[in-house]
C-alpha positions in Angstrom: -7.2 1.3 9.8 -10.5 0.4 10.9 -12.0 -3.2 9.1 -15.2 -4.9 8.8 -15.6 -8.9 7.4 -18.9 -9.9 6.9 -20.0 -13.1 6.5 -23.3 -14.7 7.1 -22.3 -17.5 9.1 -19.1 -19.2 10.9 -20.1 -22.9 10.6 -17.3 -25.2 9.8 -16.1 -24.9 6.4 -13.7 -23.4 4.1 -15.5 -19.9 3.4 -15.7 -19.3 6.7 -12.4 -20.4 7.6 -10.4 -17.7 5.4 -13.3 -14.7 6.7 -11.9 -15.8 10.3 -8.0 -15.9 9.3 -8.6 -12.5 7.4 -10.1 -10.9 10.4 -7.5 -11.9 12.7 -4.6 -10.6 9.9 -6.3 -7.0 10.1 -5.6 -7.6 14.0 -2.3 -8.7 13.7 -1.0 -6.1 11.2 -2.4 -3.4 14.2 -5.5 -2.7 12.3 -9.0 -2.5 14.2 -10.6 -5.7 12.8 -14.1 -6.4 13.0 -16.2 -9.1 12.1 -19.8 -9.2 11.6 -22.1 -12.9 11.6 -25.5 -12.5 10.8 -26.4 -15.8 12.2 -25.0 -17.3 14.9 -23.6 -21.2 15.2 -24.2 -23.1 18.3 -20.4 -24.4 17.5 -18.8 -22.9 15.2 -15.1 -20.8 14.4 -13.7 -18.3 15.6 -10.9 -15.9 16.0 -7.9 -16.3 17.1 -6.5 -13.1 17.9 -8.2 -11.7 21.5 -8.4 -8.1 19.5 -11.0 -8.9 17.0 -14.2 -7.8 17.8 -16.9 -10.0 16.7 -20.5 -8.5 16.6 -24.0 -10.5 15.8 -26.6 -8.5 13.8 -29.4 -11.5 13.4 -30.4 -9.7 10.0 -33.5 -12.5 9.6 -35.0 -11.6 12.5 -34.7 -7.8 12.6 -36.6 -8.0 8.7 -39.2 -10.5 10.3 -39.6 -7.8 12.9 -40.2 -4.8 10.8 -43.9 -6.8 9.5 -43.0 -5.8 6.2 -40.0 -8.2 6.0 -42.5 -10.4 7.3 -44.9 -10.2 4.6 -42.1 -9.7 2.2 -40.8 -13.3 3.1 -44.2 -15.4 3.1 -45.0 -14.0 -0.4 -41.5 -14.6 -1.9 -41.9 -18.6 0.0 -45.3 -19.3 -1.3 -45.7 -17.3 -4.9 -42.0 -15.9 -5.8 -39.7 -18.1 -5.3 -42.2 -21.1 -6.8 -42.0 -18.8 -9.9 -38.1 -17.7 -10.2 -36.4 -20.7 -8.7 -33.9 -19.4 -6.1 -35.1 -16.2 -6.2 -36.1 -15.7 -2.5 -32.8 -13.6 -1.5 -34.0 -11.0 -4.2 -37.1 -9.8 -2.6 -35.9 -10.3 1.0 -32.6 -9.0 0.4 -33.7 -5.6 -1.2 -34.9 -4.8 2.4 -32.0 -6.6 3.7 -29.6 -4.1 2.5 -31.3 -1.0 3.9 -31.2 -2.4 7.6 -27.4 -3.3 7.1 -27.1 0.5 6.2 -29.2 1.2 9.5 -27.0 -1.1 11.9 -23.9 0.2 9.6 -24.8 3.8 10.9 -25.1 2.8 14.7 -21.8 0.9 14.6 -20.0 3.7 12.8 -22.0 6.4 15.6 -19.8 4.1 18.8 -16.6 2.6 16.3 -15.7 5.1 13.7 -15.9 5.2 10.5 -14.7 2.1 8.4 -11.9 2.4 6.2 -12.9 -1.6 4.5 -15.8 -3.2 4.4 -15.6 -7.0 3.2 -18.2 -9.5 1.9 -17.0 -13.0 1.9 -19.2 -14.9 0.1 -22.2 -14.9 -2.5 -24.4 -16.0 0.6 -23.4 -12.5 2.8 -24.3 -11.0 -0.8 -27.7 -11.8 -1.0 -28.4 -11.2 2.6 -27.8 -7.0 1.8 -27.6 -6.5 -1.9 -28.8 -3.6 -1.8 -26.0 -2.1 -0.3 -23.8 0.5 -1.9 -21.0 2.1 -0.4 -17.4 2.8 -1.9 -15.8 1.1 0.9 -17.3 -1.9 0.2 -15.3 -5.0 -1.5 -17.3 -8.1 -2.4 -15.6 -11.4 -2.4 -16.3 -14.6 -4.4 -14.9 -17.5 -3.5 -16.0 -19.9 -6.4 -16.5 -19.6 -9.9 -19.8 -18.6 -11.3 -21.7 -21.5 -13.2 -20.7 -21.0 -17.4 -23.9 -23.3 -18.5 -26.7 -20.8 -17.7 -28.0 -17.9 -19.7 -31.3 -17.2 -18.6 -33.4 -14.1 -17.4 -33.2 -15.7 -13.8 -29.8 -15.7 -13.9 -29.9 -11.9 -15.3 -31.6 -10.8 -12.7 -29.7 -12.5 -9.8 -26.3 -11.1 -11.2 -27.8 -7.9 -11.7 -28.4 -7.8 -7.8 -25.4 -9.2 -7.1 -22.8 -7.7 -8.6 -23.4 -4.9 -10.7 -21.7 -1.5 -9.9 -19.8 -3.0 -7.2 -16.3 -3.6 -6.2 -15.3 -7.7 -6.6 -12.7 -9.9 -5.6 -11.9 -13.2 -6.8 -9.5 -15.1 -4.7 -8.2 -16.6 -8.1 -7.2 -16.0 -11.5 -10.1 -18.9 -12.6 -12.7 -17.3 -10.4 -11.8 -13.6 -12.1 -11.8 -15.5 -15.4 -15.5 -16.9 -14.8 -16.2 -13.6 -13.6 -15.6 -11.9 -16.6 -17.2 -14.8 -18.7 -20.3 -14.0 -16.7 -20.5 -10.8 -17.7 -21.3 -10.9 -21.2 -23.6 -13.9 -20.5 -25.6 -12.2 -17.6 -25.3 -8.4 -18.9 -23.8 -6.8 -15.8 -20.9 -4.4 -15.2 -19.2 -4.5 -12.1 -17.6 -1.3 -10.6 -14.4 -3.1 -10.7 -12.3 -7.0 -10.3 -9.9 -7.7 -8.4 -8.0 -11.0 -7.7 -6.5 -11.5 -3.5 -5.8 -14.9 -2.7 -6.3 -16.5 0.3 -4.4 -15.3 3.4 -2.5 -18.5 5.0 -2.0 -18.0 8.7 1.2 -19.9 8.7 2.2 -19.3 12.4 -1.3 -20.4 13.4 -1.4 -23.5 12.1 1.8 -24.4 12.7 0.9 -24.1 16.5 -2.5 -26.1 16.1 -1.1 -28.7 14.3 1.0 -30.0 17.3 -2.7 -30.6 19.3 -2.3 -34.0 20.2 -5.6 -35.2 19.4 -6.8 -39.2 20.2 -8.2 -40.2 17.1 -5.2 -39.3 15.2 -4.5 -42.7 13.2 -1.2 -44.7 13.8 0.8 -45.5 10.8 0.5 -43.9 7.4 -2.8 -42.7 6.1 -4.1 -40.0 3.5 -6.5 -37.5 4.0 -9.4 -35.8 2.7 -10.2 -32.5 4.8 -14.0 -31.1 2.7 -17.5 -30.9 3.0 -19.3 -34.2 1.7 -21.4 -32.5 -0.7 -21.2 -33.1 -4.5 -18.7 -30.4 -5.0 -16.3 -32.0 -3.3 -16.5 -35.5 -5.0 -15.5 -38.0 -2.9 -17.2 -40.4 -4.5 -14.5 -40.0 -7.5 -11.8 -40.0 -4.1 -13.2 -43.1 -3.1 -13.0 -45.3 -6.7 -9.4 -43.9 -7.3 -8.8 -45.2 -3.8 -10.0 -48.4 -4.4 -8.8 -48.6 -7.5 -4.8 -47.9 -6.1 -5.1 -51.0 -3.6 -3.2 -48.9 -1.5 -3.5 -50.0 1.8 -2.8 -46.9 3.8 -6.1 -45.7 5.1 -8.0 -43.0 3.9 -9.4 -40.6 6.3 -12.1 -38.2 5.8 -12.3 -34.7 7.9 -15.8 -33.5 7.5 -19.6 -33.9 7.3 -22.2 -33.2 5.0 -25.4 -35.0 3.2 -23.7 -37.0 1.5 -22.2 -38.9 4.2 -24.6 -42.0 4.0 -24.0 -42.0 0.4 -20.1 -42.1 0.6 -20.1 -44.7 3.4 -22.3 -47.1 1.4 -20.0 -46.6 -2.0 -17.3 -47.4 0.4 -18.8 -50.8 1.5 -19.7 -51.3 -2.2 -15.6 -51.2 -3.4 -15.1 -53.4 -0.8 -12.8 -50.7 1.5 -14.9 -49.8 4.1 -12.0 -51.3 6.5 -9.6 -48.9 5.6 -11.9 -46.2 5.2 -12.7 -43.4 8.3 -15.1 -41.0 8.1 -13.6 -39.2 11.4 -16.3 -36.1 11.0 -15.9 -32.4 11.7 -13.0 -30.8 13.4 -12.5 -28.1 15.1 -8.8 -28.2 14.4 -8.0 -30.4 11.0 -4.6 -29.8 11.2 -2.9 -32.6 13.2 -5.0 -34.9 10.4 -2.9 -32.7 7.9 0.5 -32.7 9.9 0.6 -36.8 10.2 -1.2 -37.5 6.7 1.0 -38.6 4.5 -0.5 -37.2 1.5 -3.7 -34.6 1.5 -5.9 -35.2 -1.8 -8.7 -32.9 -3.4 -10.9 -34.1 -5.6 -13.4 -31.5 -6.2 -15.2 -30.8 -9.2 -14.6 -26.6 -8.8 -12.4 -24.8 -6.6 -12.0 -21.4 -5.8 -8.7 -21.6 -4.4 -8.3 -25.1 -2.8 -7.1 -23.5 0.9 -6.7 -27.0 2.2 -4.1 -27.3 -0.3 -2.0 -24.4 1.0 -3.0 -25.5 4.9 -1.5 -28.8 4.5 1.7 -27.5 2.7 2.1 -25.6 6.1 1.6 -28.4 8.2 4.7 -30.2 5.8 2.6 -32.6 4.1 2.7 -32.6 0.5 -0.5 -32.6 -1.6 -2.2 -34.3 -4.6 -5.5 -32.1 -6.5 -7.5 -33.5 -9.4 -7.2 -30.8 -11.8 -10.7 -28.5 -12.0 -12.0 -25.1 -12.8 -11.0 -22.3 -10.3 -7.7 -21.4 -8.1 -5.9 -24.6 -7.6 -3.2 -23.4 -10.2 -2.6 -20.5 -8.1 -1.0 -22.9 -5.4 0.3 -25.4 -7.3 2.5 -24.4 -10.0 6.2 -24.5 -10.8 7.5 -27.7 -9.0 3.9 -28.5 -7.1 2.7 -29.0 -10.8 3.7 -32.2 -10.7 0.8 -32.5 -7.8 -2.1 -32.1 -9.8 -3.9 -35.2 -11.7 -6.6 -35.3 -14.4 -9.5 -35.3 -13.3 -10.5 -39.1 -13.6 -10.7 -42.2 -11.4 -7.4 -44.0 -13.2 -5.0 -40.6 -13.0 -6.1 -39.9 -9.5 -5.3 -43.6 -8.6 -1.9 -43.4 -10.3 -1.3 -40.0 -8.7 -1.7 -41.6 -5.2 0.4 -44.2 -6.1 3.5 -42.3 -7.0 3.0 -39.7 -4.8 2.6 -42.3 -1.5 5.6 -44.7 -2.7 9.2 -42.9 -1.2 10.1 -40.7 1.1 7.7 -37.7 2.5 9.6 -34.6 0.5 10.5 -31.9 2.1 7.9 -28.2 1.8 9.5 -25.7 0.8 8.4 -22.1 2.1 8.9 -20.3 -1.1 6.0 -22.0 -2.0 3.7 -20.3 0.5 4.9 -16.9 0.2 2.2 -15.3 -2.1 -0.3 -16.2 0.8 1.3 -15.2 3.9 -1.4 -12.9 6.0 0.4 -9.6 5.7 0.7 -9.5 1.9 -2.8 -10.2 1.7 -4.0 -7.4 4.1 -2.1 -4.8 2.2 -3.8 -5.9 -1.4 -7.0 -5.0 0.6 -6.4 -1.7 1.7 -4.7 -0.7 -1.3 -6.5 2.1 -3.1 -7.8 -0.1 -5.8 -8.3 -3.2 -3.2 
């Protein structure tokens, strides 16, 4: 069959991760996979597998270029979007969605027709809401905020993600979903849940890159984003609080990096603290961590959870909204710790102290690419 991920962006992070590993599972089922990035990273990911087509359609530009996107976009910055907070993708994305169609049509004319097309994330959504199309499967990867109920909100969902086809890559995100709907008044055409595909094979043969600023001895990592989702700041008092004195690494960048470094010197750990940055390739960290630990306040589905497993390191999560449950449960329950500075210190502990268990691949199995490809071109997928 013939496949199309969009996404908006392939920067470094977790979304874009999985749009990357899905692309490449299309390609190594023997589908045609195609992925589309409507703006391009100077670094960024991406496939793996030589047989994905990648394709660039710089979406911003193009609506710039017709002069009414043009006009469109100074209104919405200097009158709309002062009055609806947020709402600048609704007035630029209504004409976003009929140039999508337009490029859709001239990919189709030298391709073929699509038998999937696939969103990943609310970000690609607002891009082209106006798009319609049957084929079309809209993916969220986090769980919609429960503390709003406004006309603003209304409005967004409305564009969003009525009438159309969604996935939720957990049974928490489908849950918050469907909360969502009687809150915000929409109707989707239908919901799905599809986890995460995990390229086993893939990381498996990454992980063994032998990288130089791999730290010698034990150490635990933290592979995220340092934004407030994330919440290394609770990471970094439960570390400090442990007095472990295997170092904590964290894998990542973001605006909060300052902050975390200067909390760091404040709990006195800044010494066994690194702050190693982005990486292309996280998975050595994972492979020669003794322990991976999430702290986030909301996940979708936690794929650094599953990634890690694969790389045979075993895994502590604070326990939050969204799909973490969908990965740990049954034995891996045991992995997950309230979501406060005194569990998450006492998890560490136990879970450091010992011998580094042994993975089990049982665990991994809903996840593994080619079950996840054939959820997605099922009929109701």
């Amino acid at each position: 069959m013939r496949t199309l991920i969009v996404v908006r962006s392939l920067k470094m992070g977790g979304m874009e991760r999985v749009a990357v590993n899905l692309a490449d599972a299309f390609g190594d089922e023997g589908h045609e996979s195609h992925l589309l990035v409507f703006r391009r990273q100077k670094q960024g990911l991406s496939p793996a597998n030589p047989a994905v087509k990648t394709h660039h359609f710089p979406l911003r530009w193009w609506l710039r270029l017709t002069g009414v996107g043009l006009l469109i976009e100074l209104v919405s910055r200097l009158l709309l979007n002062p009055l609806i907070r947020r709402s600048h993708f609704v007035w630029t994305g209504y004409l976003g969605g009929y140039l999508f169609k337009v490029w859709l049509a001239c990919f189709e004319r030298r391709h073929g027709r699509l038998d999937r097309i696939i969103f990943r994330g609310i970000g690609s959504f607002e891009m082209v809401w106006t798009f319609r199309d049957e084929r079309a499967r809209f993916v969220l990867e986090n769980t919609l905020p429960q503390d709003v109920n406004t006309c603003q909100y209304r409005l967004f969902s409305r564009c969003l993600f009525h009438a159309k086809h969604l996935i939720a890559v957990s049974g928490g995100v489908k849950a918050s979903i469907e909360e969502s709907q009687v809150l915000w008044k929409f109707t989707p055409a239908s919901i799905s849940v599809i986890v995460n595909p995990c390229p086993i094979k893939q990381i498996r043969h990454l992980m063994d890159e032998d990288l130089p600023d791999i730290p010698e001895g034990n150490f635990i990592v933290n592979v995220a984003r340092l934004v407030p989702q994330k919440d290394q700041a609770l990471l970094l008092r439960a570390y400090a609080t442990s007095n472990l004195q295997e170092k904590l690494v964290m894998v990542g960048s973001g605006p909060l990096e300052g902050d975390l470094k200067r909390l760091a010197c404040e709990l006195g750990i800044e010494n066994r603290v690194i702050f190693a940055g982005n990486k292309n390739n996280p998975y050595p960290f994972m492979k020669h961590a003794r322990l991976l630990v999430l702290s986030s306040r909301v996940e979708g589905m936690g794929i650094v959870l599953f990634e890690a497993l694969a790389c045979g390191t075993p895994v502590v999560s604070v326990d939050c909204r969204g799909g973490i449950r969908e990965i740990l449960k049954g034995e891996l329950e045991d992995s997950i710790a309230a979501r406060n500075e005194t569990a998450l210190a006492e998890k560490l502990k136990e879970k450091v102290s010992g011998e580094k268990p042994t993975i089990r691949e049982v665990w991994l199995k809903d996840f593994l690419p080619a079950q996840v490809v054939r959820r997605f071109l099922e009929p109701g997928g």
